[in-house]
N, CA, C and O of each residue as an XYZ file, in Angstrom:
524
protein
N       0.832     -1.195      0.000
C       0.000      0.000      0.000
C       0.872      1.253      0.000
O       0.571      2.223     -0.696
N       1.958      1.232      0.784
C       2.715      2.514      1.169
C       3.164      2.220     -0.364
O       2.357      2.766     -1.116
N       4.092      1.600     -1.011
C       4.384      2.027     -1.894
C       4.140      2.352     -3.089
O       4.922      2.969     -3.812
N       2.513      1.782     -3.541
C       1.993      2.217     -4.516
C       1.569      3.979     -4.087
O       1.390      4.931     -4.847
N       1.507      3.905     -2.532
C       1.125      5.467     -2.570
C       2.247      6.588     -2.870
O       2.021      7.657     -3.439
N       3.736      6.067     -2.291
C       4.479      6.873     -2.435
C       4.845      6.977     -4.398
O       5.157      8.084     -4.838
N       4.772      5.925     -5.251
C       4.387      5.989     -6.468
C       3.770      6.976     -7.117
O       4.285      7.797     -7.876
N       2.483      6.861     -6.749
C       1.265      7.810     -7.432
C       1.988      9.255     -6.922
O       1.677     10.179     -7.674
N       2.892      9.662     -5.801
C       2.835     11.208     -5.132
C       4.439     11.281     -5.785
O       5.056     12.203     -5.251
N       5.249     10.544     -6.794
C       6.231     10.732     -6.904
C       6.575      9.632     -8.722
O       7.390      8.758     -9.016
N       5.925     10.037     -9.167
C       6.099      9.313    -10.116
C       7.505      8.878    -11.011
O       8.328      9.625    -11.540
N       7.462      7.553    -10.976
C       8.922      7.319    -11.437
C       9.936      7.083    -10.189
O      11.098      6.737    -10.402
N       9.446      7.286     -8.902
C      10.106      7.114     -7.689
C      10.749      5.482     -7.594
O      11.828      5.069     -7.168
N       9.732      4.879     -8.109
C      10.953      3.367     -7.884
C      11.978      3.170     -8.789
O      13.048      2.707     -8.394
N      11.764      3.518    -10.186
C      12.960      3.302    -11.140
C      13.855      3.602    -10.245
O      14.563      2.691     -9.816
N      14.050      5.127     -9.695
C      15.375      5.876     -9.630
C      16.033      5.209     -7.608
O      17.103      5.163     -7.000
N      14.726      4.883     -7.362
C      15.119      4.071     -6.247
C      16.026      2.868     -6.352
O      17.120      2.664     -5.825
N      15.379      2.205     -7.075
C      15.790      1.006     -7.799
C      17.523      1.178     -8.155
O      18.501      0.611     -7.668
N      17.404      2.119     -9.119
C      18.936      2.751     -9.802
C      19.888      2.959     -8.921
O      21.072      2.747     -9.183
N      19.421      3.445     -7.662
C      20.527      4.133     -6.613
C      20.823      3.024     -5.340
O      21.503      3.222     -4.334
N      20.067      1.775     -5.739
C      20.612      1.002     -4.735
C      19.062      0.349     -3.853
O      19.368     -0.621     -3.160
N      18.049      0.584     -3.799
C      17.163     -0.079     -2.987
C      16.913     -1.497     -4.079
O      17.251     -1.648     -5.253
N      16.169     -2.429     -3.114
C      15.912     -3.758     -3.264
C      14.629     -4.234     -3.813
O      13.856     -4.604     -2.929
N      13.993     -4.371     -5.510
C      12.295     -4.513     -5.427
C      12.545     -5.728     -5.212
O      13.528     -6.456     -5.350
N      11.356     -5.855     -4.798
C      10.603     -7.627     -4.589
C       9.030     -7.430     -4.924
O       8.271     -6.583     -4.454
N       8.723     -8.559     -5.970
C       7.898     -8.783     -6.330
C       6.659     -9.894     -6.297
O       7.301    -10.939     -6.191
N       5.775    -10.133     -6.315
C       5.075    -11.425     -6.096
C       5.489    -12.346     -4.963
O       5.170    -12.179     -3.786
N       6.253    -13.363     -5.452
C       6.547    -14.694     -4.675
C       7.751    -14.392     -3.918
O       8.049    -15.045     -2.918
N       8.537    -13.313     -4.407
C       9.801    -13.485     -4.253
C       9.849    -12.411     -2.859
O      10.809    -11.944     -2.247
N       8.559    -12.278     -2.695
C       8.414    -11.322     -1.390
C       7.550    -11.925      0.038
O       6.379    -12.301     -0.009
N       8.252    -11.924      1.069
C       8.124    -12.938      2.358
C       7.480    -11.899      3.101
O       7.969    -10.788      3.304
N       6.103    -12.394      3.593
C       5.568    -11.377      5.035
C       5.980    -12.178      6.532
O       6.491    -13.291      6.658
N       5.747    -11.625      7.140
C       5.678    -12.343      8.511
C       5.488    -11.523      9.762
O       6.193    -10.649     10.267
N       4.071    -12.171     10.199
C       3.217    -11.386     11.179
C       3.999    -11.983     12.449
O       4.702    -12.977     12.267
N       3.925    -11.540     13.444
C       4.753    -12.217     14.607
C       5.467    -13.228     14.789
O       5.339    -14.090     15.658
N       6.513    -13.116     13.683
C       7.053    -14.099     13.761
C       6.915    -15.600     12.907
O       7.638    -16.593     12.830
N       5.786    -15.267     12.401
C       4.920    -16.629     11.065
C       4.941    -16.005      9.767
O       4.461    -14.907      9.483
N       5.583    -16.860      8.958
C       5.390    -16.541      7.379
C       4.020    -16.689      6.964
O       3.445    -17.729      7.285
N       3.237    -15.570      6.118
C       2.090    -15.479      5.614
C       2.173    -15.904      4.845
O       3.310    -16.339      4.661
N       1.080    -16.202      3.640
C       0.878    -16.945      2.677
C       1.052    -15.754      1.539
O       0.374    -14.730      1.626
N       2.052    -15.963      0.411
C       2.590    -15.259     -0.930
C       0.811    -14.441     -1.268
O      -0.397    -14.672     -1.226
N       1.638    -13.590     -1.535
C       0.791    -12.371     -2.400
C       0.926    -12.319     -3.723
O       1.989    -11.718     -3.878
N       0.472    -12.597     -4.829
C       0.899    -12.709     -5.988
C       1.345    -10.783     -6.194
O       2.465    -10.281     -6.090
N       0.475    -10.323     -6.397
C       0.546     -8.812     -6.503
C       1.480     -8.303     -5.663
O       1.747     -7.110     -5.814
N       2.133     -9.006     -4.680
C       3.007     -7.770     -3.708
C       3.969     -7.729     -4.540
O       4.428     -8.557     -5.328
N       4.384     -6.028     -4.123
C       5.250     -5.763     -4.824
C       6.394     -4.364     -3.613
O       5.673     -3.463     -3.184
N       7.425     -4.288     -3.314
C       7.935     -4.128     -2.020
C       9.283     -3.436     -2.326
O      10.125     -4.008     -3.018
N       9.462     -2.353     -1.871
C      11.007     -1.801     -2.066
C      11.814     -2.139     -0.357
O      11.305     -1.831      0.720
N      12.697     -2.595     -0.486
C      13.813     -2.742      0.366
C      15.157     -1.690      0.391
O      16.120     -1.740     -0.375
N      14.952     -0.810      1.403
C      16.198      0.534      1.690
C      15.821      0.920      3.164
O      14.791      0.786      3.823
N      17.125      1.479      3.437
C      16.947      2.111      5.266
C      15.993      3.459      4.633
O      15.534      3.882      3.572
N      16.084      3.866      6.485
C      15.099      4.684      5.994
C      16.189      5.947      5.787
O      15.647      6.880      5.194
N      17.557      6.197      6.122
C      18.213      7.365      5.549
C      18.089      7.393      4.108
O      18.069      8.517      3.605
N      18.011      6.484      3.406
C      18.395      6.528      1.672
C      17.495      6.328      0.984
O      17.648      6.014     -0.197
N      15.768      6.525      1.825
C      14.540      6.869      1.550
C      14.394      8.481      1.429
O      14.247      9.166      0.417
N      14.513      8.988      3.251
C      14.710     10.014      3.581
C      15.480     11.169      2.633
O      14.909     12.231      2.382
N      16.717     10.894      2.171
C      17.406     11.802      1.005
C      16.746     11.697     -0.272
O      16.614     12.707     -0.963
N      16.519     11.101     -0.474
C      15.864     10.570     -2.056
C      14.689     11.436     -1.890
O      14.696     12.544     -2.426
N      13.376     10.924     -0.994
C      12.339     11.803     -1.095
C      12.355     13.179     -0.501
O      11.323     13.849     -0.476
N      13.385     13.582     -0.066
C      13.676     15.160      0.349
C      14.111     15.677     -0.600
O      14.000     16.903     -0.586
N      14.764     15.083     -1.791
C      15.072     16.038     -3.156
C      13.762     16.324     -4.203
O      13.526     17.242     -4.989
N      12.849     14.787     -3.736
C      11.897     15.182     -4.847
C      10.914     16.512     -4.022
O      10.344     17.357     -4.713
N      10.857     16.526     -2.965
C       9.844     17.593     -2.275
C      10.453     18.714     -2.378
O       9.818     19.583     -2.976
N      11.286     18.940     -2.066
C      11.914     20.452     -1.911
C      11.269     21.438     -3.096
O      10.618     22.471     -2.942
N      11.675     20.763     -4.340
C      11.071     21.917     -5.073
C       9.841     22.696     -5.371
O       9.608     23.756     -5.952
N       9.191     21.859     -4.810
C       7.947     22.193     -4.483
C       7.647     22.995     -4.027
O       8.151     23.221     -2.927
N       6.572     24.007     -4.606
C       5.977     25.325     -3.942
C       5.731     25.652     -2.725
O       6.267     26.530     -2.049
N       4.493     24.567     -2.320
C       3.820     24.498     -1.103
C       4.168     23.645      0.272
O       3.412     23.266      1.167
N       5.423     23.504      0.122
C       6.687     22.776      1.149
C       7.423     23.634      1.502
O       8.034     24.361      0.719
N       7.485     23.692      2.631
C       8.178     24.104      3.292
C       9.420     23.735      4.846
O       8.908     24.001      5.933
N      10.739     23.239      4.894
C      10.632     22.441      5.941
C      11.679     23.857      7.006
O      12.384     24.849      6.822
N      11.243     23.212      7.849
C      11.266     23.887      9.255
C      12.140     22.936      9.874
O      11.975     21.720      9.788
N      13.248     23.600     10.618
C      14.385     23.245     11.572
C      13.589     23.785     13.200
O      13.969     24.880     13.613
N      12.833     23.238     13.815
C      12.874     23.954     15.031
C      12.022     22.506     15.612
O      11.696     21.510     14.966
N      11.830     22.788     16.936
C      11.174     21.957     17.649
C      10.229     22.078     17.976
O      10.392     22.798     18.962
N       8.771     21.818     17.851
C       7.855     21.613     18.366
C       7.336     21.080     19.377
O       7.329     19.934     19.825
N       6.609     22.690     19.897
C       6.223     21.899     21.783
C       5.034     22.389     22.348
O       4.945     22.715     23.532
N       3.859     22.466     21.301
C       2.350     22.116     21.369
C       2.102     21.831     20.705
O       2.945     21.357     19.943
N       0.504     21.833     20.275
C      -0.157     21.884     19.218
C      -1.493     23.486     19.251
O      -1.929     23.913     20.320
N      -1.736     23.851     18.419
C      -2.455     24.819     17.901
C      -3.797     24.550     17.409
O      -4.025     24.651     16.204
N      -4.728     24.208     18.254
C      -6.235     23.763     18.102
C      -7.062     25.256     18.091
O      -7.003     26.312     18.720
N      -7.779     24.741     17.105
C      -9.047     26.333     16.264
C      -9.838     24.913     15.821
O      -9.486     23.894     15.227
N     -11.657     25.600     16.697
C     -12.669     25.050     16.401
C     -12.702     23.124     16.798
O     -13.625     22.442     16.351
N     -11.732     22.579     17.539
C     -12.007     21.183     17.762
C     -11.017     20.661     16.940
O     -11.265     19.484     16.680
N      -9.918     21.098     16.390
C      -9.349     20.880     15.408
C      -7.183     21.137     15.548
O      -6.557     22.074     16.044
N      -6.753     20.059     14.979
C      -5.460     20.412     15.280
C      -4.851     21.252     13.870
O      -4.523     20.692     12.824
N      -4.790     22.908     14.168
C      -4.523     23.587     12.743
C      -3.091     24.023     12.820
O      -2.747     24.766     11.901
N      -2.133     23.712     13.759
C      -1.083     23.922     13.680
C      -0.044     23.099     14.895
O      -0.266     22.077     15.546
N       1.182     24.042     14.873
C       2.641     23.501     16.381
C       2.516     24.971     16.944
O       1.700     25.872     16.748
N       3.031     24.918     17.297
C       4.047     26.000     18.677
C       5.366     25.531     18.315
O       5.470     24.330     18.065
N       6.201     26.129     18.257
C       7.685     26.283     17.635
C       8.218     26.881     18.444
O       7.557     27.692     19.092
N      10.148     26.637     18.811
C      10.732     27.208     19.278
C      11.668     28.070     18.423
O      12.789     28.445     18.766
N      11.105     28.311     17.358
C      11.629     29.347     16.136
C      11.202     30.664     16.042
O      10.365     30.984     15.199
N      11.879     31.779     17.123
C      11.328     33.046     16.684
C      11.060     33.612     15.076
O      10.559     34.694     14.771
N      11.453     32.753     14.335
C      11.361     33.600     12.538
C      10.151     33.352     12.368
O       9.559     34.381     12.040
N       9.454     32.422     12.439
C       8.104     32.271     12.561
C       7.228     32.605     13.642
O       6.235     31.925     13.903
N       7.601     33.759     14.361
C       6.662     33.924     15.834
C       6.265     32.711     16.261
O       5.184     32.552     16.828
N       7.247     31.588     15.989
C       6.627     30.597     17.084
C       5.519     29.742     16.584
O       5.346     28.715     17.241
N       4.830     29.908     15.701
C       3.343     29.201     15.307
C       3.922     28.744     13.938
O       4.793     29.394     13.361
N       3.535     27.897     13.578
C       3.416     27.154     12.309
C       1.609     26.244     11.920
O       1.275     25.117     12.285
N       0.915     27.095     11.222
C      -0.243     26.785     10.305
C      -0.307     25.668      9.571
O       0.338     25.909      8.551
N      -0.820     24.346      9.520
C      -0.777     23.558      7.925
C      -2.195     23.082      8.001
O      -3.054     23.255      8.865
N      -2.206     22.499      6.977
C      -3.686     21.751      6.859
C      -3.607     20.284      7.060
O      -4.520     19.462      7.153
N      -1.839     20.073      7.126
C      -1.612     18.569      7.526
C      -0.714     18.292      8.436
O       0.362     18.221      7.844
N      -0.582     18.114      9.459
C       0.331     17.648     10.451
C       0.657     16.416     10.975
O      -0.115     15.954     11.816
N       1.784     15.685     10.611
C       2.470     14.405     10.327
C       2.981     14.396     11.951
O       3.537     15.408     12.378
N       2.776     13.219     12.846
C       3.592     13.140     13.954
C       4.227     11.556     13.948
O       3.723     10.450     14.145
N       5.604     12.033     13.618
C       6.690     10.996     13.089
C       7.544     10.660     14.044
O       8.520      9.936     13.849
N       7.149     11.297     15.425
C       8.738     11.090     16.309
C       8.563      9.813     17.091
O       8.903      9.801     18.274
N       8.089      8.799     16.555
C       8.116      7.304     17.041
C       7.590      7.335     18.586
O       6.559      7.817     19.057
N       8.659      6.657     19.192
C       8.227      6.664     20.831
C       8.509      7.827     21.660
O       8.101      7.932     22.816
N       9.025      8.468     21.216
C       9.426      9.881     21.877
C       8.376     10.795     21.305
O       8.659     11.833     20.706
N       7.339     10.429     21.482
C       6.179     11.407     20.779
C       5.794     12.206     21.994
O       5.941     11.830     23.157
N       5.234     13.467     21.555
C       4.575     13.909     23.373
C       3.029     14.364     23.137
O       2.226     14.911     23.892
N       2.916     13.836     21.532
C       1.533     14.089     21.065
C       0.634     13.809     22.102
O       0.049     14.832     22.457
N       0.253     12.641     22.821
C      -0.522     12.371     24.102
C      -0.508     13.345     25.050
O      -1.562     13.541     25.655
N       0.651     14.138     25.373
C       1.000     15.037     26.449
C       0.113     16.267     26.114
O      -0.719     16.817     26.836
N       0.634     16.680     24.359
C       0.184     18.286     24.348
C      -1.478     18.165     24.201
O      -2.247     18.955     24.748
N      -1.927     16.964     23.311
C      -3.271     16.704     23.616
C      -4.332     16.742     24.798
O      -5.465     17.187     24.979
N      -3.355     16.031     25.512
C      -4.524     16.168     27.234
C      -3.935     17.455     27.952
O      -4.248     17.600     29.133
N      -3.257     18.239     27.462
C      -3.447     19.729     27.620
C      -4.300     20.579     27.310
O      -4.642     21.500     28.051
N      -4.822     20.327     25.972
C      -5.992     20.892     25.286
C      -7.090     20.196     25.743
O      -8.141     20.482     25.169
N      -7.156     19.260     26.721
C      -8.595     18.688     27.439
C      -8.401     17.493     26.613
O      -8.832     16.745     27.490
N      -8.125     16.721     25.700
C      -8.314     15.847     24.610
C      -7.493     14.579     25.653
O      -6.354     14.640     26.117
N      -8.751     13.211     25.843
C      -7.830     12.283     25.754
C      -6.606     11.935     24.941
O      -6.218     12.301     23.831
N      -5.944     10.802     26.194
C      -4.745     10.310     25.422
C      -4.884      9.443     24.144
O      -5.665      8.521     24.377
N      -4.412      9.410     22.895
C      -4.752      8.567     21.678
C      -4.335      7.601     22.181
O      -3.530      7.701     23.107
N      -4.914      5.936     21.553
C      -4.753      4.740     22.087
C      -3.366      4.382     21.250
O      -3.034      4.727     20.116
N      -2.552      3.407     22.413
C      -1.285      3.505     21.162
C      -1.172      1.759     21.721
O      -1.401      1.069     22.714
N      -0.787      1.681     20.676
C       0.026     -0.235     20.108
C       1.240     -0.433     20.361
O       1.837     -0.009     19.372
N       2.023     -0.850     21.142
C       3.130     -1.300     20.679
C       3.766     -1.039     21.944
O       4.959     -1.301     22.101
């Protein structure tokens, strides 16, 4: 799924993946395994193999040029709720007075997240987490 999506938002993204060193696997030749048990072959799977640094560089060249991207060096340490709604961060970046606006906000920092924290600040239960 992830990678037909990153596909469609980057077209041509596996060739050049492919070219620079990641691993496809296709159909049979691609192994799942849910806790520990091999699942049964997917004819259709189809699977790129790379860390995530030599993901990370690759898809930071195709975004950059992009208009409506913008990336930000600072740390984030709220969130910015308007109407029931999460519409922004709190930043420790005076160039931006501190606030940063999007219409999409990605929270990527794995287990060191404090999303639960700044949430039940704003009154909002803690999100249920796995793992």
């Amino acid at each position: 799924m992830g990678h037909r999506r990153l596909e469609r938002w980057c077209p041509g993204v596996t060739d050049e993946l492919v070219r620079d060193g990641a691993r496809l696997g296709e159909g049979e030749d691609v192994r799942f395994y849910v806790d520990g048990r091999l699942k049964a072959p997917v004819p259709e799977a189809r699977t790129l193999g790379a860390t995530r640094p030599f993901l990370e560089v690759r898809l930071r060249r195709r975004v950059e040029p992009l208009g409506n991207v913008r990336f930000v060096r600072a740390e984030a340490t709220d969130l910015v709720l308007r109407g029931g709604r999460v519409t922004g961060v709190v930043m420790d970046d005076p160039a931006d007075d501190g606030l940063l606006d999007a219409d999409l906000l990605v929270d990527a920092t794995g287990r060191s997240s404090r999303l639960g924290e700044w949430l039940g600040r704003h009154g909002w239960g803690e999100a249920p987490s796995t793992g």
